[in-house]
MOPAC internal coordinates of N, CA, C and O (Angstrom, degrees):
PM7 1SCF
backbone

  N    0.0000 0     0.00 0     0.00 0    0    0    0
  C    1.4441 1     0.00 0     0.00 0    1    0    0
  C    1.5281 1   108.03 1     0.00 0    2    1    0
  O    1.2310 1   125.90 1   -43.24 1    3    2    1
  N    1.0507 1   106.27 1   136.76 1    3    2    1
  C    1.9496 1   117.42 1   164.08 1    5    3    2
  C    1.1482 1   128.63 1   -71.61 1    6    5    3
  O    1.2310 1   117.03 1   -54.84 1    7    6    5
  N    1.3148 1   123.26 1   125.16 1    7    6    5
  C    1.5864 1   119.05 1   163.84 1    9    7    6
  C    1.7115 1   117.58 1   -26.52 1   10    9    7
  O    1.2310 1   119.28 1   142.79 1   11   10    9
  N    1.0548 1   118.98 1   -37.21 1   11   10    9
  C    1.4346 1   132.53 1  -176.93 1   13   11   10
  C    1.8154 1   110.40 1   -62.01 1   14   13   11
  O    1.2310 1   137.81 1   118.09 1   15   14   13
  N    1.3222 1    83.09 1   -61.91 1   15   14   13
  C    1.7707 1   108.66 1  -178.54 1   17   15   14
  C    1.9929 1   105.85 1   -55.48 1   18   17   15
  O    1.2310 1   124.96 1   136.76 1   19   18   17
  N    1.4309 1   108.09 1   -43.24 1   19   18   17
  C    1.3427 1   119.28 1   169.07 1   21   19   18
  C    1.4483 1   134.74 1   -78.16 1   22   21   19
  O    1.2310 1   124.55 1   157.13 1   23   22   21
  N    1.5514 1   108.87 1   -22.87 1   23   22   21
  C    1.7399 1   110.12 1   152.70 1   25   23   22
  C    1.5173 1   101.70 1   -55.98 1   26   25   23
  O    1.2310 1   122.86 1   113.31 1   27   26   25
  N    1.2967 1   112.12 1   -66.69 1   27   26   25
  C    1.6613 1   118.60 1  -138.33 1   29   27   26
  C    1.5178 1    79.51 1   -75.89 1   30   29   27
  O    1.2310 1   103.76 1  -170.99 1   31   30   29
  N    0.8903 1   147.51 1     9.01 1   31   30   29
  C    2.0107 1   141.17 1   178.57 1   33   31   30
  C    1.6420 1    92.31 1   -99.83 1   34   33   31
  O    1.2310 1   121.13 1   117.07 1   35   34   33
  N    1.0423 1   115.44 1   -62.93 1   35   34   33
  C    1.5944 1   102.08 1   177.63 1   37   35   34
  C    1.5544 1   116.49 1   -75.60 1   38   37   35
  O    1.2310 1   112.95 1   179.01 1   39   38   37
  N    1.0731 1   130.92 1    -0.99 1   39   38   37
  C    1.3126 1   130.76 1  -173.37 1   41   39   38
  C    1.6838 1    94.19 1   -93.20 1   42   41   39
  O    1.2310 1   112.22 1   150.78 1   43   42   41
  N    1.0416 1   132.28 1   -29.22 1   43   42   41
  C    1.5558 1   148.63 1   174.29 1   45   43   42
  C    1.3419 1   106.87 1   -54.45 1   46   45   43
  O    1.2310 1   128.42 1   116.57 1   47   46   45
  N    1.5289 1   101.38 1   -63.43 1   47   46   45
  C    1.4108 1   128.03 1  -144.44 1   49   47   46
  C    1.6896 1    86.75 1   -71.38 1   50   49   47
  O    1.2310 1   126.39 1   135.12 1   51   50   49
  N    1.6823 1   105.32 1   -44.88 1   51   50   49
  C    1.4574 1   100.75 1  -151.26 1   53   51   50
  C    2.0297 1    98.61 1   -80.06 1   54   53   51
  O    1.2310 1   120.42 1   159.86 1   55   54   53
  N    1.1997 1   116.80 1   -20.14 1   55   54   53
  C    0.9177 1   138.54 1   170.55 1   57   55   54
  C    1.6656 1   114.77 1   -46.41 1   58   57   55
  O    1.2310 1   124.76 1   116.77 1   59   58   57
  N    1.7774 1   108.46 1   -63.23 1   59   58   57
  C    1.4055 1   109.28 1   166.74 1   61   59   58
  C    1.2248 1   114.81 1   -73.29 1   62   61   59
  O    1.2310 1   104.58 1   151.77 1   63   62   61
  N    1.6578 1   146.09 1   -28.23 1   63   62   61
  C    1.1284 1   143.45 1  -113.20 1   65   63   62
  C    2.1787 1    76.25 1  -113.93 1   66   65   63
  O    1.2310 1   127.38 1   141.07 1   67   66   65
  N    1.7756 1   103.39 1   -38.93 1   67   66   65
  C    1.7188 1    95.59 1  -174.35 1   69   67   66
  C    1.4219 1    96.32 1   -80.72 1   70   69   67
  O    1.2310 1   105.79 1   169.96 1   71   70   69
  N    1.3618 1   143.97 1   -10.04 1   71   70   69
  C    1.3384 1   123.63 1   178.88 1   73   71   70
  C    1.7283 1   122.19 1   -88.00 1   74   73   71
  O    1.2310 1   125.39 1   160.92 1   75   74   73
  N    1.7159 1   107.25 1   -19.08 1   75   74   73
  C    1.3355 1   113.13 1  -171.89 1   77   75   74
  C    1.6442 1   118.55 1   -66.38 1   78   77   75
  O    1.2310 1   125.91 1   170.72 1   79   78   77
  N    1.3777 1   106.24 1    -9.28 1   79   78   77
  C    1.4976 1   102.14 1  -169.69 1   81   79   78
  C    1.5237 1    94.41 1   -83.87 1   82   81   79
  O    1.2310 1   119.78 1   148.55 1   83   82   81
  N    1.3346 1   118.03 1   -31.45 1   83   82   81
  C    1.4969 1   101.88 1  -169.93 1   85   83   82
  C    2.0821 1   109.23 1  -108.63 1   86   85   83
  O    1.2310 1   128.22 1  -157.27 1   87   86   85
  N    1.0698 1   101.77 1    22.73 1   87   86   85
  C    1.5874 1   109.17 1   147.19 1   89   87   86
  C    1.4312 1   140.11 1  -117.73 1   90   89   87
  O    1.2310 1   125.39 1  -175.34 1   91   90   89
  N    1.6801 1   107.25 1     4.66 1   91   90   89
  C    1.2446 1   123.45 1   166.11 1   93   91   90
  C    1.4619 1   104.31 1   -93.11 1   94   93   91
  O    1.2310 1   130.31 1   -30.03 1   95   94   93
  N    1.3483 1    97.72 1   149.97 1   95   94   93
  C    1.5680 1   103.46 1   162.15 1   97   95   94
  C    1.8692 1   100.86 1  -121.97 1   98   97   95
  O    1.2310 1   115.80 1  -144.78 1   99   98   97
  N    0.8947 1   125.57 1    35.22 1   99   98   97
  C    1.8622 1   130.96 1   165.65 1  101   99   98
  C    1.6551 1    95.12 1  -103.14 1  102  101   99
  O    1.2310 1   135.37 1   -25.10 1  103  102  101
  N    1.4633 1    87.86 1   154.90 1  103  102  101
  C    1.8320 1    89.96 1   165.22 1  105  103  102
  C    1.3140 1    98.02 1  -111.64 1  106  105  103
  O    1.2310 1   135.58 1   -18.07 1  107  106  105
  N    1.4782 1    87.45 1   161.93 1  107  106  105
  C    1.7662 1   123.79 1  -156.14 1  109  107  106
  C    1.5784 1   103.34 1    18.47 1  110  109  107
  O    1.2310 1   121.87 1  -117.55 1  111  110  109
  N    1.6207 1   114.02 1    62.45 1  111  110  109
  C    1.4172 1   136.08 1   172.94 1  113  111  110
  C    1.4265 1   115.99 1    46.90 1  114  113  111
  O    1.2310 1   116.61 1   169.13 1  115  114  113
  N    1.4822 1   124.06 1   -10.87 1  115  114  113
  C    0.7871 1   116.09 1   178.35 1  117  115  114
  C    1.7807 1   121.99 1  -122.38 1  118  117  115
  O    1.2310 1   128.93 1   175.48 1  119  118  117
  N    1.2216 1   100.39 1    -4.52 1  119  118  117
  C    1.6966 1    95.92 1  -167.46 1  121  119  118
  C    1.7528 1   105.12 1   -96.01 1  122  121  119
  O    1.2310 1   115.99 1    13.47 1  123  122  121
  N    1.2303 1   125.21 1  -166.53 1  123  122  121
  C    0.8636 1   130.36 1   177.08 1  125  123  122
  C    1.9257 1   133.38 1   -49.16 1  126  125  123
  O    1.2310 1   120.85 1   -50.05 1  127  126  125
  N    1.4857 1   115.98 1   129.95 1  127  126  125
  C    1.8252 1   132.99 1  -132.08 1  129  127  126
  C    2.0138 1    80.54 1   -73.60 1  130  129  127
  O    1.2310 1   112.09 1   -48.47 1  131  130  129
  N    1.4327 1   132.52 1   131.53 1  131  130  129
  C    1.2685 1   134.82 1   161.19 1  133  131  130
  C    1.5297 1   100.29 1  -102.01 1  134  133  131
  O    1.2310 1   129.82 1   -20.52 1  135  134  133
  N    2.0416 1    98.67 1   159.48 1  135  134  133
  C    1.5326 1    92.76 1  -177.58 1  137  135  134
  C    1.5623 1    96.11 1   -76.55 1  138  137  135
  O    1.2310 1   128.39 1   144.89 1  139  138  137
  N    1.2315 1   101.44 1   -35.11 1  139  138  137
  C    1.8937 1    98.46 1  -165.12 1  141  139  138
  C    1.7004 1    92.24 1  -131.27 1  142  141  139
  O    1.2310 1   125.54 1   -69.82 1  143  142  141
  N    1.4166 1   106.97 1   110.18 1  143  142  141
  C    1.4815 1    98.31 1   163.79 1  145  143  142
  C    1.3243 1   127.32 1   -81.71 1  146  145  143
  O    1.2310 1   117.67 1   -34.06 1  147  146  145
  N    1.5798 1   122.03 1   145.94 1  147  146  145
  C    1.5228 1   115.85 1   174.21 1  149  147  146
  C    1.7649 1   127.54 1   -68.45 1  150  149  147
  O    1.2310 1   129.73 1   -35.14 1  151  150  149
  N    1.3192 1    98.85 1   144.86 1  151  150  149
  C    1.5667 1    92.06 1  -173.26 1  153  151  150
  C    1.2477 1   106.28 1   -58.36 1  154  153  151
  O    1.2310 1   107.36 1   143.49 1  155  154  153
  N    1.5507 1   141.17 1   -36.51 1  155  154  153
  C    1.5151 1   117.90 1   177.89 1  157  155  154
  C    1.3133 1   118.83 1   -60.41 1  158  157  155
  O    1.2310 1   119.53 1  -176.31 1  159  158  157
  N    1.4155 1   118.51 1     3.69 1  159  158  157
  C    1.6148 1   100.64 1  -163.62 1  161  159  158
  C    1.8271 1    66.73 1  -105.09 1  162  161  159
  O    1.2310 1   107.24 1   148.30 1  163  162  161
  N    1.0681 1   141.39 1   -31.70 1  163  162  161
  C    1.7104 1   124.33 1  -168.08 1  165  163  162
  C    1.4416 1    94.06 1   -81.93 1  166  165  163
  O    1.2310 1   116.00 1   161.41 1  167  166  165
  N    1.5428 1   125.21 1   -18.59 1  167  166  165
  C    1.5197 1    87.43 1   168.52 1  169  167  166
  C    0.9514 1   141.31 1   -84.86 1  170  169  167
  O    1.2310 1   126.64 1   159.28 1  171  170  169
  N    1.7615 1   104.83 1   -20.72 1  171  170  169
  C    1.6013 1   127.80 1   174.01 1  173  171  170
  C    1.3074 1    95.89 1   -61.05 1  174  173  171
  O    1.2310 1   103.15 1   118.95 1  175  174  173
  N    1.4138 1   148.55 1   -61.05 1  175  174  173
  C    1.5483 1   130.89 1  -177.10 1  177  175  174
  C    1.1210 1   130.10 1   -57.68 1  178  177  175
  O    1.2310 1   122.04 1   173.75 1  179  178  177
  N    2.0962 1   113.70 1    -6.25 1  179  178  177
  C    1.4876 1   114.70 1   166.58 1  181  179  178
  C    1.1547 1   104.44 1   -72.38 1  182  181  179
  O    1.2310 1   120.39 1   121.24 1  183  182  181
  N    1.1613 1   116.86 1   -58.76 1  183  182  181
  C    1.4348 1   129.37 1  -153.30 1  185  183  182
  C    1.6707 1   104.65 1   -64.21 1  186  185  183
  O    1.2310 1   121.93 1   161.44 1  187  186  185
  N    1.4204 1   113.92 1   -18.56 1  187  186  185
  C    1.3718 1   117.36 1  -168.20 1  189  187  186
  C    2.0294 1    97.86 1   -88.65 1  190  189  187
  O    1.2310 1   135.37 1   132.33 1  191  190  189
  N    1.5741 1    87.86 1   -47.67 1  191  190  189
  C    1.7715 1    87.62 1   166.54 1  193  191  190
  C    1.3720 1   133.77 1   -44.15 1  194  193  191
  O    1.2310 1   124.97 1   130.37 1  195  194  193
  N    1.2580 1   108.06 1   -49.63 1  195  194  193
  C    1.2458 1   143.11 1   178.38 1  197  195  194
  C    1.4719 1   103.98 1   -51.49 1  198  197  195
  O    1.2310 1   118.02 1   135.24 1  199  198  197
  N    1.1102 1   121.38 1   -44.76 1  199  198  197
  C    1.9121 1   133.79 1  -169.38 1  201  199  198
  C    2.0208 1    80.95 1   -82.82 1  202  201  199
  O    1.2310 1   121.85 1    88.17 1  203  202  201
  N    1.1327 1   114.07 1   -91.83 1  203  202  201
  C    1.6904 1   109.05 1   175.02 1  205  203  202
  C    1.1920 1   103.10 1   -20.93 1  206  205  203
  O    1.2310 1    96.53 1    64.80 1  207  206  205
  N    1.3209 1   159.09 1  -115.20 1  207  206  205
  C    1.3209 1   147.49 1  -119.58 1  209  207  206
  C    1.8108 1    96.45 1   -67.69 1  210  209  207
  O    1.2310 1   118.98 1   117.27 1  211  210  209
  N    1.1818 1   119.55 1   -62.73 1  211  210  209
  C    1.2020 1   114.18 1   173.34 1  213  211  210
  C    1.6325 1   115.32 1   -41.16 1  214  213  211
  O    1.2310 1   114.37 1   143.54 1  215  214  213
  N    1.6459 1   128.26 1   -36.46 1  215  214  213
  C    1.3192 1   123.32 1   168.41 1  217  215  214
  C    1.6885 1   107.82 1   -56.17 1  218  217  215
  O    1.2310 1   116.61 1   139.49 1  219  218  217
  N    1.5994 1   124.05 1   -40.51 1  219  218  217
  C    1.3854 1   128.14 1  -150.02 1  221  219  218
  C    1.4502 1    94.28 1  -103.51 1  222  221  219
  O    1.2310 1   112.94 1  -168.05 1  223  222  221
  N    1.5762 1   130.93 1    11.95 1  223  222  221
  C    1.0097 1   114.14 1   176.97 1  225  223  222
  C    1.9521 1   106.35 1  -116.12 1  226  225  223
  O    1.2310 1   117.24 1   152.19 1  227  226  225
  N    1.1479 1   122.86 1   -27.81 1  227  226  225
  C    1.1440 1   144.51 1   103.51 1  229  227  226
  C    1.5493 1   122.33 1    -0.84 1  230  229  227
  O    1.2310 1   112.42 1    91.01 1  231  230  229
  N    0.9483 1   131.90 1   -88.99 1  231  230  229
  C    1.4198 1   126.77 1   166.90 1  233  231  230
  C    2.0187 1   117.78 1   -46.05 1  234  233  231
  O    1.2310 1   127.33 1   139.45 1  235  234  233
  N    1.3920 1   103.49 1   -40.55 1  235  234  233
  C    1.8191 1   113.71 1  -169.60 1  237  235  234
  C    2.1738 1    80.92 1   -66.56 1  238  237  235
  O    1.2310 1   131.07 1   104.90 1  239  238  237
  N    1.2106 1    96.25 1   -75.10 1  239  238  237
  C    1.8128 1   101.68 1   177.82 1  241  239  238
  C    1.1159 1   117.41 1   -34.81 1  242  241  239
  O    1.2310 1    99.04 1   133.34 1  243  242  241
  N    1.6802 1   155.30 1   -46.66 1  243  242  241
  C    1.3377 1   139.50 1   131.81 1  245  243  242
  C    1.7576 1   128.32 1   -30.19 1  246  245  243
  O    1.2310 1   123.43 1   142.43 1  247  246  245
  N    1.2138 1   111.03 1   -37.57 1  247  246  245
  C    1.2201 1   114.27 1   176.07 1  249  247  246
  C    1.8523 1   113.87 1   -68.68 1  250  249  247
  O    1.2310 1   121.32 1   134.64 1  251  250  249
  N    1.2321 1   115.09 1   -45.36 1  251  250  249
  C    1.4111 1   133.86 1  -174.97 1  253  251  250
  C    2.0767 1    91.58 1   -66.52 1  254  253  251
  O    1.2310 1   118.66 1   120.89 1  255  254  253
  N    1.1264 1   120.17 1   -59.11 1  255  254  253
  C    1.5063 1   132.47 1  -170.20 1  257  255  254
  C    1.3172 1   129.03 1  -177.88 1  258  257  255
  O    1.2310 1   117.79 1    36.59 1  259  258  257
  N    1.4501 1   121.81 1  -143.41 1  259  258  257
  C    1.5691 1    88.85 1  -169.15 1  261  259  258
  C    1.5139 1    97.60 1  -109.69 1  262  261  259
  O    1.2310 1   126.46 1   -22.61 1  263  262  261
  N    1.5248 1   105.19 1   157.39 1  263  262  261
  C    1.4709 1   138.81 1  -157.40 1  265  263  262
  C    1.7312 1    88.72 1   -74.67 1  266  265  263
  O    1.2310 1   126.66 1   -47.90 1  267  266  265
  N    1.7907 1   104.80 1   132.10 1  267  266  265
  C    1.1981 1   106.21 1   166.37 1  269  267  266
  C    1.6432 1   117.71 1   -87.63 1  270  269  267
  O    1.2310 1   124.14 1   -17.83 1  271  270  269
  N    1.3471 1   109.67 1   162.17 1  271  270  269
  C    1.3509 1   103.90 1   172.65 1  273  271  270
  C    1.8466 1   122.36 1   -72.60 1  274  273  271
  O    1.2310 1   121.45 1   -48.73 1  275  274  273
  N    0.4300 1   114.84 1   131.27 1  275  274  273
  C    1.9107 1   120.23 1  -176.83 1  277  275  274
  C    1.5949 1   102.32 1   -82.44 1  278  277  275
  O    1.2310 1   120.83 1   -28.74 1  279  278  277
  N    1.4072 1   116.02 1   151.26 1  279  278  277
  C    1.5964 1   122.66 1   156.93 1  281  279  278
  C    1.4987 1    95.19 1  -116.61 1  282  281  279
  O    1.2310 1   125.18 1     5.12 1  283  282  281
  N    1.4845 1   107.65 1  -174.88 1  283  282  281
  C    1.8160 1   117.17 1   179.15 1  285  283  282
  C    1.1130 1   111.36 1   -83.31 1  286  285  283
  O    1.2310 1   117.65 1   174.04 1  287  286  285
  N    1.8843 1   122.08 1    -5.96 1  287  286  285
  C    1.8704 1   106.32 1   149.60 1  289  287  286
  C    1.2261 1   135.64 1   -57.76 1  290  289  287
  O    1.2310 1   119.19 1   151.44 1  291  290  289
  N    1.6639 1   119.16 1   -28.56 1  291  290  289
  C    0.7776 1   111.98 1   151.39 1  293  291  290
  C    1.3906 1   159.08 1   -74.65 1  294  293  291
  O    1.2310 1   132.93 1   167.78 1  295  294  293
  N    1.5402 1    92.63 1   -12.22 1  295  294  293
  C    1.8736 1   104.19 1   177.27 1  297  295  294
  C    1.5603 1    76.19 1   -84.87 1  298  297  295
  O    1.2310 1   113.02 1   119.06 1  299  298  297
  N    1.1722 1   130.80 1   -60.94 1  299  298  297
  C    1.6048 1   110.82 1  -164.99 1  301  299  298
  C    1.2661 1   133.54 1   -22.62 1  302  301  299
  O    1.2310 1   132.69 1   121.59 1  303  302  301
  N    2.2075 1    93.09 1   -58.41 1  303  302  301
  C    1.7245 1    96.33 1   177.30 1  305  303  302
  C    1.2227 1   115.21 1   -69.31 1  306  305  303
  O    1.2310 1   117.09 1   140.86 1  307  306  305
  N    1.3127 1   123.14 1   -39.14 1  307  306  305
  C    1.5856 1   134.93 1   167.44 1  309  307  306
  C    1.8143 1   110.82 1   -11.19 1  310  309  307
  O    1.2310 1   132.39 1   110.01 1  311  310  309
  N    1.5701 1    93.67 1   -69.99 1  311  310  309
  C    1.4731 1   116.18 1  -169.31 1  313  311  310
  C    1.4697 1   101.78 1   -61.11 1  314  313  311
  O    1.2310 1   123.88 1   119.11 1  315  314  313
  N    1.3996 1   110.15 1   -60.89 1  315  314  313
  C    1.7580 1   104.45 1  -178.68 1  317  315  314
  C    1.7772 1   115.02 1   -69.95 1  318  317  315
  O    1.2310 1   122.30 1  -167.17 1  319  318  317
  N    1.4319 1   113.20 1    12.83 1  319  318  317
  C    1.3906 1   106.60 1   170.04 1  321  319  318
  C    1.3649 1   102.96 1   -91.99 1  322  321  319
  O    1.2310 1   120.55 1   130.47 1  323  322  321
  N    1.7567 1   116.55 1   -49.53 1  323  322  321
  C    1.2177 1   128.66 1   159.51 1  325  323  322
  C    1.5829 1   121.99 1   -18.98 1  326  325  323
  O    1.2310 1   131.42 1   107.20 1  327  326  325
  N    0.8657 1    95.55 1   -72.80 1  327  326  325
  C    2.0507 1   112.12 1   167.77 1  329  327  326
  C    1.2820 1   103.29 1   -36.18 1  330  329  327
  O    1.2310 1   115.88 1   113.46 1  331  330  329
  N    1.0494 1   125.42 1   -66.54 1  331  330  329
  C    1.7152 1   132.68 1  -153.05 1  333  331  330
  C    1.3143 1    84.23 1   -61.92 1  334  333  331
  O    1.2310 1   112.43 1   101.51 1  335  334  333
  N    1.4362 1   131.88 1   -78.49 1  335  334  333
  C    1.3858 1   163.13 1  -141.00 1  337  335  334
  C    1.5458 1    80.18 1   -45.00 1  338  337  335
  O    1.2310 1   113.75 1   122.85 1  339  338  337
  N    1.1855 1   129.44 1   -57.15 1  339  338  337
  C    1.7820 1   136.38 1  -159.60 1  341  339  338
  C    1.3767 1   101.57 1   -97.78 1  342  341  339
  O    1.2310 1   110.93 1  -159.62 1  343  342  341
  N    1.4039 1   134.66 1    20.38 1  343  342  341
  C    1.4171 1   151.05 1   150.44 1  345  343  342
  C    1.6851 1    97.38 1   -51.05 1  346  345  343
  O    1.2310 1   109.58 1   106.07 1  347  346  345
  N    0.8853 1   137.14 1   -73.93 1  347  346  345
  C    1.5358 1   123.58 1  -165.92 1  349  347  346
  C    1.8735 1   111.66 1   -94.48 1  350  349  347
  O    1.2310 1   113.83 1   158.78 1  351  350  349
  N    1.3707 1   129.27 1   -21.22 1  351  350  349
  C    1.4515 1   108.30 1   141.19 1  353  351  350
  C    1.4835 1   127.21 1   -38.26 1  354  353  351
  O    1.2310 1   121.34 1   135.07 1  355  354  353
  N    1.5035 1   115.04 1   -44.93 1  355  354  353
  C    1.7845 1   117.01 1  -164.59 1  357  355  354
  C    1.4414 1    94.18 1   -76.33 1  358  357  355
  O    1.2310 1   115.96 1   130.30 1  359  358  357
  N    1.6888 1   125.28 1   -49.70 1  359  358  357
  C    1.3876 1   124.64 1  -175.38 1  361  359  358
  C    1.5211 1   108.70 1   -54.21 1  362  361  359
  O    1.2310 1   119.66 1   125.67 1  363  362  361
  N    1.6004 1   118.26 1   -54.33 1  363  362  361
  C    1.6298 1   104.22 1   156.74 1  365  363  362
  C    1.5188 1   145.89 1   -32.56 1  366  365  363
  O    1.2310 1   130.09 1   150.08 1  367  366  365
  N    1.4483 1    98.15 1   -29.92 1  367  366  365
  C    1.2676 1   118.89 1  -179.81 1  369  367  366
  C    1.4324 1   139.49 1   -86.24 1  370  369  367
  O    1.2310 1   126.25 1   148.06 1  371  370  369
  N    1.0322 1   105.59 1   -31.94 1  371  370  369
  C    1.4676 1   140.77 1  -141.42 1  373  371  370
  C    1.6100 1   106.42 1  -140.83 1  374  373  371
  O    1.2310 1   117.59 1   122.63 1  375  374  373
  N    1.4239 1   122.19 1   -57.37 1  375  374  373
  C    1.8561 1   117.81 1  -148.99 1  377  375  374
  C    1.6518 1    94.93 1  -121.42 1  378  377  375
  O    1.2310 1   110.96 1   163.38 1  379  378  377
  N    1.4582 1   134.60 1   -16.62 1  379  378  377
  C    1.4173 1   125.57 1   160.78 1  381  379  378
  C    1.6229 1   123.99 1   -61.13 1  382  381  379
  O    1.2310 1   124.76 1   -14.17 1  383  382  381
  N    0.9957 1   108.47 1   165.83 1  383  382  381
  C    1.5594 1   111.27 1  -149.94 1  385  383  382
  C    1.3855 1    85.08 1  -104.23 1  386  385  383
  O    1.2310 1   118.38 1   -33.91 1  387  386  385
  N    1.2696 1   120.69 1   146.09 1  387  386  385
  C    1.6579 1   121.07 1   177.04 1  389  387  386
  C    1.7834 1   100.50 1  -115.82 1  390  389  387
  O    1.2310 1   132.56 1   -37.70 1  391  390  389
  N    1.6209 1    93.34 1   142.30 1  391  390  389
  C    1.3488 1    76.54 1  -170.06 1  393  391  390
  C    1.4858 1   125.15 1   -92.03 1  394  393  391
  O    1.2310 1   116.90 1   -25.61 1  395  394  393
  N    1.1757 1   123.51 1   154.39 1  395  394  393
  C    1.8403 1   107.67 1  -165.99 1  397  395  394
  C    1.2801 1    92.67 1   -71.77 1  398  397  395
  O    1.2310 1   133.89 1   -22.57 1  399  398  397
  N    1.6046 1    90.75 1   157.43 1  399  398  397
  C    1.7549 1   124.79 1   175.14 1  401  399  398
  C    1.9282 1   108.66 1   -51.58 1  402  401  399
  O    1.2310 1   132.84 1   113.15 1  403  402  401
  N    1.2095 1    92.81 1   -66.85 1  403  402  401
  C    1.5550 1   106.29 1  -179.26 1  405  403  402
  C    1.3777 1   113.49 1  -131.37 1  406  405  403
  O    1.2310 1   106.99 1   -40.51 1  407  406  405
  N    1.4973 1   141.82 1   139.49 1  407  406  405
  C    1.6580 1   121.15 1   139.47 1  409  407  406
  C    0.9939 1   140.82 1   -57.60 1  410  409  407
  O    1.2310 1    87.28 1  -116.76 1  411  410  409
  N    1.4179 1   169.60 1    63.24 1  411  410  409
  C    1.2084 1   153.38 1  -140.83 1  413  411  410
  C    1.4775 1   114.30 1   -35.96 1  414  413  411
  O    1.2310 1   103.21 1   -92.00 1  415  414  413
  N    1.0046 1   148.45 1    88.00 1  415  414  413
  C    1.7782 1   132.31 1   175.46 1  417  415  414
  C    1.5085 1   112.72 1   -37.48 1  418  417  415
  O    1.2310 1   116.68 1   -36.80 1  419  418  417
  N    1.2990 1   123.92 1   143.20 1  419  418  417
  C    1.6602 1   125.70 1  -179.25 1  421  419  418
  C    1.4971 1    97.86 1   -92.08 1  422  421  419
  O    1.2310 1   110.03 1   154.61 1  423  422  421
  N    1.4842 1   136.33 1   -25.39 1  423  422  421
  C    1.0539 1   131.13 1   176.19 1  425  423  422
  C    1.7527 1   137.40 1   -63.23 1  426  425  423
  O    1.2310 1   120.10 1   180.00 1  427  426  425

């Protein structure tokens, strides 16, 4: 595999991995279906995603050669790329307009 082939694999990954918390309705994607899940349980599955892609990006980078050392700019930008990335899951979730059931007519 290519360095090339292995950005754009975690750039994917990290891509689906920030949108899945807010298109599941299971907690931590896998347990039992809620009508309305709470946002802490979607944040605990970012933050848990977030550790996975960062594990699998990490692991692809050892595999390619040897693993650089990291400082906390990088988990920083990491995390706020993460965020962005789940910018239009949360707007799906959260900020679209649902449409009402019925209007009542005033007439």
């Amino acid at each position: 595999m290519t360095q090339d082939i292995a950005v754009w694999l975690v750039l994917v990954a990290a891509l689906l991995g920030a949108n899945l918390p807010f298109l599941s309705q299971r907690v931590l994607l896998v347990g039992p279906r809620q009508q309305d899940k709470a946002f802490g349980w979607r944040l605990l599955e970012l933050v848990l995603l977030w550790l996975a892609v960062l594990g699998a990006g990490f692991a692809l980078e050892s595999q390619l050669g040897q693993r650089s050392p990291q400082g906390w700019e990088f988990f920083a930008a990491m995390g706020c790329l993460f965020l962005t990335l789940a910018v239009p899951g949360f707007i799906w979730r959260y900020l679209r307009r649902r449409r009402v059931a019925e209007v009542p007519d005033a007439g």
